[in-house]
C-alpha positions in Angstrom: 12.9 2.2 -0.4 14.7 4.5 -2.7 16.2 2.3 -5.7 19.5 3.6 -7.8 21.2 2.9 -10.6 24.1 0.7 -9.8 26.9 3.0 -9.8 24.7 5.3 -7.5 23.6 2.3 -5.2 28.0 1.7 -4.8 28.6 5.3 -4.0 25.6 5.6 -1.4 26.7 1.9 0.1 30.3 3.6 0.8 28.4 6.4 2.5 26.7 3.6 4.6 29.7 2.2 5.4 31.1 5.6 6.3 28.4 7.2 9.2 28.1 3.4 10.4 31.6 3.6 11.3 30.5 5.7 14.3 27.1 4.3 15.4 25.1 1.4 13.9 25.3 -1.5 11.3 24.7 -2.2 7.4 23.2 -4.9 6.5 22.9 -5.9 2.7 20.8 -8.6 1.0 20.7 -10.3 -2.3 17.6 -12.0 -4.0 16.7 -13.4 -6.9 14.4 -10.3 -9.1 12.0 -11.7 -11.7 10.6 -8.1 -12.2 7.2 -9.1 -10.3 5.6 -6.8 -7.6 2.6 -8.7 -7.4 1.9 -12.4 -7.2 0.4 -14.4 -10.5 -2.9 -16.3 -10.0 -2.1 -20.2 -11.0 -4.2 -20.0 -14.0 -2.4 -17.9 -15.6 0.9 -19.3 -14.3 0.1 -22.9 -15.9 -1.1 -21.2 -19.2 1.9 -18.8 -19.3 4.8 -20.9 -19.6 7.9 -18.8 -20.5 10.8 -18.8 -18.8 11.4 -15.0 -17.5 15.2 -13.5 -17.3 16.1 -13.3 -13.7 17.6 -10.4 -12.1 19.7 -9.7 -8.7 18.1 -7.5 -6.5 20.7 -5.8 -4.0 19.3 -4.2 -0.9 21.2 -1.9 1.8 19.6 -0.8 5.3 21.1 1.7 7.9 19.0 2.4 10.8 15.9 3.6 9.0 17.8 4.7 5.5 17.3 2.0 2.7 18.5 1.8 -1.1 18.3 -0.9 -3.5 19.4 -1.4 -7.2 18.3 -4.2 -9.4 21.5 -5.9 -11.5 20.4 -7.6 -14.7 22.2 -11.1 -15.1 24.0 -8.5 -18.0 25.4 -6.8 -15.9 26.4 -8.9 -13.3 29.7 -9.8 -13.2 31.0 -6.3 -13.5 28.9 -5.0 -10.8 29.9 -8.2 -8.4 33.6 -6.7 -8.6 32.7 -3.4 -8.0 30.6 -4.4 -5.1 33.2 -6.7 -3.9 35.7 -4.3 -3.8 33.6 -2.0 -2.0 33.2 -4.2 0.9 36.9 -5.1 1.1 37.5 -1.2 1.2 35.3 -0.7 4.0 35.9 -4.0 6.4 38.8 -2.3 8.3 35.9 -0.7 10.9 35.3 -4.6 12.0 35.8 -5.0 15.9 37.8 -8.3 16.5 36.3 -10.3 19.3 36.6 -10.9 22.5 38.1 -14.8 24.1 37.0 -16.0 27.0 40.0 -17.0 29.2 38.6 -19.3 31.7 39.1 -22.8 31.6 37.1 -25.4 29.6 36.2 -28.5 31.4 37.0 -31.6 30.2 34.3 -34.2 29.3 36.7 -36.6 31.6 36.5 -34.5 35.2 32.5 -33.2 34.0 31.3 -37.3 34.5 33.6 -37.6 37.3 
């Protein structure tokens, strides 16, 4: 997993979007990121009792092709717009779909 900076995370997410228009899906997640790649033993969890900053962690997957960036709570709400944007821009490739047109039974004949 390749991560970017955030502004470089954006512009390969509109790529993404762009060749999934043709084949495939994106699907993006959001975590909490306390900047831990490796679990702490209790011990040292009761004894070390600060309070960490969190951080977002944004991850993007197409087909085999991941990215992530990590968004310090800084930074946040300026890269929430710019990543909300983004999406909005890139929605029109949704396929509406499809009703049923058969007829729904009613829970009155179904008994009957």
């Amino acid at each position: 997993m390749v991560v970017l900076e955030n502004d470089a995370f954006l512009t390969s997410l509109t790529l993404m979007y762009q060749k999934a228009r043709l084949h495939g899906s994106v699907r993006v997640t959001l975590k909490r990121y306390d900047g831990r790649t490796k679990p702490v033993p209790r011990v040292e969890a009761a004894a070390n009792k600060e309070e960490p900053e969190y951080s977002c962690i944004f991850r993007a997957t197409l087909a085999s092709k991941k990215i992530s960036t990590i968004v310090t709570a800084n930074a946040l709400s300026e890269f929430q717009a710019a990543f909300s944007s983004t999406i909005r821009s890139n929605m029109d490739g949704l396929k509406k779909q499809k009703k049923s047109k058969g007829k729904r039974k009613s829970k009155a004949t179904a008994t009957q």
